[in-house]
N, C-alpha and C positions, 0 to 999 in steps of 0.2 A: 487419451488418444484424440488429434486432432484432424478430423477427415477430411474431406475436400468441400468446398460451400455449394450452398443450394440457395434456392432464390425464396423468399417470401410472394404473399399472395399479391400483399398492395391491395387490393381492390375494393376496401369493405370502403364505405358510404358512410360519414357522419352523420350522426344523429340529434347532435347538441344546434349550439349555438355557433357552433365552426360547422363548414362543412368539412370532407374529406379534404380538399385541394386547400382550403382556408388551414386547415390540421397543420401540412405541410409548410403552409406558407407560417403558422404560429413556430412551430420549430427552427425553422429558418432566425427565424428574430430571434430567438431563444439566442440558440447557438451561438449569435451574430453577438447577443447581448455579455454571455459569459468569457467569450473570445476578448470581449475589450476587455477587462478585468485583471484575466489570467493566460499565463502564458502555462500553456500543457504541453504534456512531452509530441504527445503529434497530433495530424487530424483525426484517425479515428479517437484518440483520446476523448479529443472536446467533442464528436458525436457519441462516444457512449456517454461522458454526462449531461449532456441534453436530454440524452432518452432515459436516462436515469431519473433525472428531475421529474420530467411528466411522467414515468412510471410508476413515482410516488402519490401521484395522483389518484392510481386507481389500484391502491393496495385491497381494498377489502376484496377485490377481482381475483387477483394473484393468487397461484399455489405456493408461489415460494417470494422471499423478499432479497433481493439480493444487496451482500453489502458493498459499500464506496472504500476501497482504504486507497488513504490520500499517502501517497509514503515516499520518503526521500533522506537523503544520507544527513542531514545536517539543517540548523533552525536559517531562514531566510529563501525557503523554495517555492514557498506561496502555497504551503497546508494553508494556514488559517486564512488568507483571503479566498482559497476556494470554500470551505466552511460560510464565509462572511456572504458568498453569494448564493449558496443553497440554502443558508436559513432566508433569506428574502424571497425565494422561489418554489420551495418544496412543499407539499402539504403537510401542514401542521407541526412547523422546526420544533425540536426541543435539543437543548443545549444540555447536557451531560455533566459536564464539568464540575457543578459545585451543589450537583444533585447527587441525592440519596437513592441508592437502589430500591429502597421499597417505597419512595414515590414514582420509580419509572415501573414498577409491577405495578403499579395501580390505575396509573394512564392508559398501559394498551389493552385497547377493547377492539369493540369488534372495528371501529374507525380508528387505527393504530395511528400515533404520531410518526413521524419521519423524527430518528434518533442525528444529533451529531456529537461527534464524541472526539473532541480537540485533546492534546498530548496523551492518547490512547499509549502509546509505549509505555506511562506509566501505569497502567492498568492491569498492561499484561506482562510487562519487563520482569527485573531480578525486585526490581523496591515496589513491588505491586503490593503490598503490605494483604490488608484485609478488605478487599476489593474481590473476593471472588462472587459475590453475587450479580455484581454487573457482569463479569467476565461470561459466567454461566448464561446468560439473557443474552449479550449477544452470541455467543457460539450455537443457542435454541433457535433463537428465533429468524434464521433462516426457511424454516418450512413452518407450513401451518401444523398444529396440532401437535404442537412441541413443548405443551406447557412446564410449567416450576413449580412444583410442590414446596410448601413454606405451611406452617406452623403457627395460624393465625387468629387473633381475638380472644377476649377472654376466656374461653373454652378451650383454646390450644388445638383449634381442632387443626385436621391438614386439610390444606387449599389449593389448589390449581388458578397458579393466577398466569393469564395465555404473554406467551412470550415473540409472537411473531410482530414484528415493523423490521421495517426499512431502517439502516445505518449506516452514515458515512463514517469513518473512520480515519483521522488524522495523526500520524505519527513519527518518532525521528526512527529506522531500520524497519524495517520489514514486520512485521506483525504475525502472532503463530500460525503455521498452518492450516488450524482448524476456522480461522477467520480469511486467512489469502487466497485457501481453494472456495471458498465461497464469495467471493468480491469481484469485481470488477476494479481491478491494481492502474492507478494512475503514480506511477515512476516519476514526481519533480525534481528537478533541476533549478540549480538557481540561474536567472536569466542574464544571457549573453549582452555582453553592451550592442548596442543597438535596438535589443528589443523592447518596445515600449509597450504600456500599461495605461489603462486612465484610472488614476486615482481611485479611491472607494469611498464616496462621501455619504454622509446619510439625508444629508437635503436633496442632493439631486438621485445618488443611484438607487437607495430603498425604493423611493416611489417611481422609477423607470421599473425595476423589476418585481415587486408586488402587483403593476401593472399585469406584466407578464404572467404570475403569478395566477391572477385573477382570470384571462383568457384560459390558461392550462384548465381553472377548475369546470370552467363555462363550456369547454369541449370537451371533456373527459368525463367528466359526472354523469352527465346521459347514455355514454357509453360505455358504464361496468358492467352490465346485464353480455353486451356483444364481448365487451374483452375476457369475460369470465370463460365464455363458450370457445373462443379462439384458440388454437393448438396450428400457434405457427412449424412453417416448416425452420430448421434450422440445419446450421454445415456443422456443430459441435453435437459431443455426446456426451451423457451422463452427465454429471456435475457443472460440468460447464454449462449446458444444454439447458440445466435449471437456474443458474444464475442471468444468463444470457437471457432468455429466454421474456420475461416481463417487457426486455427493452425490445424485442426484436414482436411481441403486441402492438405495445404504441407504434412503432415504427408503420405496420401493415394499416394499424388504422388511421394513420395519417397521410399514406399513399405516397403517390410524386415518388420524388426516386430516396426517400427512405427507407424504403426495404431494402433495395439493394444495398444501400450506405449502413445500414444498420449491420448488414450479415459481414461485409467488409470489413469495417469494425472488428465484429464480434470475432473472425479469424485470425485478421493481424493482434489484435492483442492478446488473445488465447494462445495464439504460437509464440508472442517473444515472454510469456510467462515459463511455457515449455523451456525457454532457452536457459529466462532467468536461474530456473529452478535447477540445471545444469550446470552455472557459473556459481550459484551460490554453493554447490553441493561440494563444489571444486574448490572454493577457498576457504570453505568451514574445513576439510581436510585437508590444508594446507594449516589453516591456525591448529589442529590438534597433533599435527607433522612436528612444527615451530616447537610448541608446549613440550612435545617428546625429545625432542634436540636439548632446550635448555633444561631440563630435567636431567639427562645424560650427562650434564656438563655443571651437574652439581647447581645450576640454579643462577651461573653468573649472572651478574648486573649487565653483560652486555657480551652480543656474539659479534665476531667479526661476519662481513656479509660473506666473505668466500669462506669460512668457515661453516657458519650456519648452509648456503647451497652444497657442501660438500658432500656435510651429516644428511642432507634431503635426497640427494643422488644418490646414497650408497645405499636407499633402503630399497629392498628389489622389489616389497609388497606396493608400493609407490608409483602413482602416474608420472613424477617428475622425470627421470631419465626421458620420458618419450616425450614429454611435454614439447611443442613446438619443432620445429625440424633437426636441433640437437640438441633437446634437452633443455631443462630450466636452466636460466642464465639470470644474474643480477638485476635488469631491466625486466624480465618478466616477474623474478620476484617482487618486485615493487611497485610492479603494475596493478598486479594480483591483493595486495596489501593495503594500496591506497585508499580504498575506500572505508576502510577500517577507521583512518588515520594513526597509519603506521608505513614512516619512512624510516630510511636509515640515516644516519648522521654522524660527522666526524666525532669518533672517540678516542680517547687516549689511555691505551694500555696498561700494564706495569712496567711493562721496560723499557716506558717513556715513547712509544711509536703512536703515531696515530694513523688509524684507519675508518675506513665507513662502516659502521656496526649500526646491530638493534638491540636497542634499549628494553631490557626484560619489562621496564613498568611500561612501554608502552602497549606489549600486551595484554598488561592485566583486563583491564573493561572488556577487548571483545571478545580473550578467552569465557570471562564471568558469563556473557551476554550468549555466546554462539555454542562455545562446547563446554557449559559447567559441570555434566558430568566427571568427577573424578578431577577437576580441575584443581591446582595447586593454589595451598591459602599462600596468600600474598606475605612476604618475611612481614618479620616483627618489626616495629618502630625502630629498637635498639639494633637489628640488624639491616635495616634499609639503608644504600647508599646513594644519593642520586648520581645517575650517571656524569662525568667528568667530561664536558666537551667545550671542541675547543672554540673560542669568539666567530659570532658568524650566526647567519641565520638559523632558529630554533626548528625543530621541524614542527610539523602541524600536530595538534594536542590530538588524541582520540578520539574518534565521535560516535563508535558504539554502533554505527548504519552499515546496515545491511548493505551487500556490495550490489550495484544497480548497473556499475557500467555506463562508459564514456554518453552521452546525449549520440545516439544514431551509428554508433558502434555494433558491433554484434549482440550486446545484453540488453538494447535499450531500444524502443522507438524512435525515429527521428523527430526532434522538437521540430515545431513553424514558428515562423515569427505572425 
């Protein structure tokens, strides 16, 4: 449930080496700093990872660590340059990737490192292999007092090693539930021509923003004791309320008009996750629709599109009939599909006709990926045929993401340049 917003206090008084107004004005630069870099799907986007950043600051404060998932349909959205700009910013980066799970249970203590965790889909995807310790660490350590019992030292004895920090999380589709209702979801996009970037060099930008860096800890550190105490107001409830919640602290104690920009934020994004989680819900039941179509039809290498819409229309337990103002049509199926990377494309028959159909193996990945319940194994070598089509542009290969919706469409936030 997402209620109607409420205002923060604002008012509190720094204590460090910023003041309150100085707080504000660090933010600003922040912002300002990470806006050159990266191009995010809107403004409250680049305001919640501003306050995310400095929120990392003052984790041993925090009740709860909320996590970053950087997520987008396809590689080239700018994951990893946002990654590239919160390890130079955040306290104490640690890079995940080519780390062992029982040396990240040994680092967090009571001053938790800030986790980033680059091509996370593999960790939690279908080829997550033997990766469930990490998995387990970050789905805990969203709240305090969530520790991991493990089986440790020569005595075997059991141990509690504490699982709470902070995690951005970098991936190609959407990331399980059990990480997405706990995150702050920044949807990239890859960038439109025209919108520009500067570079990310490590002579010049590491030490502009370790700069940054450096102020964050010099106004923050002195104020864990006041942020521990702080029980801002906020416009979300429950779950949300806890995620939110860290960044919408920093925001009160840095005054000026980040409170209100923080709670702004925190509603526009909270409501188009609402949405997301409505569009996604819609075309996962659409790929397990498809699945059961070609299944009825013996498993063809390929449906015709007005075939396939027809088997979707006759099923009466089905949104499609009412889908749009009459009904699913060829255009909306492909709309719906696209982000999959699943188009239709001329195919040629047996009785020599060609028409626009879908290719069973295209498929296959985001059946595996979205509904592998009960999902059908893929034919045998000996019986695979690839589809037969005719000269002409291929269509776009798979990409396994999660559907996000048009940049400023109804599933998505509006990008800025």
């Amino acid at each position: 449930m997402v209620p109607d917003g409420g205002s923060g206090t604002g008012d509190r008084a720094g204590a460090g080496g910023e003041t309150a107004d100085e707080g504000a004005v660090l933010l600003d630069d922040l912002r300002a700093a990470i806006g050159r870099y990266v191009v995010l799907p809107s403004d409250e986007a680049l305001t919640a990872v501003t306050l995310w950043v400095a929120a990392s600051h003052i984790q041993p404060a925090l009740q709860h660590a909320p996590r970053l998932a950087v997520v987008g349909p396809t590689k080239g959205c700018g994951k990893s340059r946002v990654l590239d700009v919160l390890h130079e910013t955040v306290h104490q980066p640690m890079m995940t990737v080519n780390t062992s799970p029982a040396v990240v249970f040994r680092v967090i203590g009571k001053n938790p490192p800030t986790l980033l965790v680059d091509e996370a889909d593999t960790i939690f995807g279908p080829k997550a292999g033997d990766k469930e310790d990490l998995r387990g660490l970050l789905n805990a350590g969203h709240q305090r007092n969530r520790p991991a019992w493990r089986i440790s030292g020569p005595e075997h004895k059991p141990t509690a090693f504490p699982t709470f920090a902070m995690a951005a999380l970098a991936g190609i589709g959407d990331l399980p539930d059990t990480i997405m209702d706990r995150a702050v979801v920044l949807r990239m996009q890859k960038r439109k021509p025209g919108e520009r970037i500067a570079p990310f060099r490590s002579r010049y930008s590491v030490p502009e923003l370790n700069a940054l860096r450096d102020r964050l800890t010099a106004w923050l550190a002195p104020l864990r004791s006041t942020a521990e105490g702080s029980v801002p107001q906020m416009p979300v409830e429950d779950r949300a309320a806890d995620t939110w919640e860290p960044l919408a602290i920093v925001a009160d104690l840095a005054s000026g008009h980040w409170p209100a920009q923080a709670r702004a934020a925190c509603l526009a994004m909270t409501r188009n996750e609402v949405v997301q989680d409505e569009q996604t819900t819609l075309k996962t039941r659409l790929l397990r629709d498809v699945r059961r179509v070609f299944e009825q039809e013996g498993h063809k290498e390929a449906l015709r599109s007005q075939d396939l819409l027809a088997a979707l229309l006759q099923d009466a337990e089905a949104p499609w009939a009412e889908y749009g103002t009459k009904g699913l049509n060829a255009y909306h199926l492909a709309n719906l599909l696209r982000d999959f990377g699943i188009s239709p494309a001329n195919h040629r028959f047996e009785n020599g006709r060609q028409a626009k159909a879908y290719a069973r193996n295209q498929f296959l990945d985001a059946w595996a990926r979205y509904c592998p319940d009960s999902a059908p194994p893929a034919p045998a070598a000996a019986e695979t045929v690839p589809a037969r089509r005719v000269p002409g542009k291929p269509p776009a290969p798979p990409s396994g993401a999660l559907p996000i919706g048009p940049p400023g469409g109804p599933a998505g936030p509006r990008p800025t340049r």
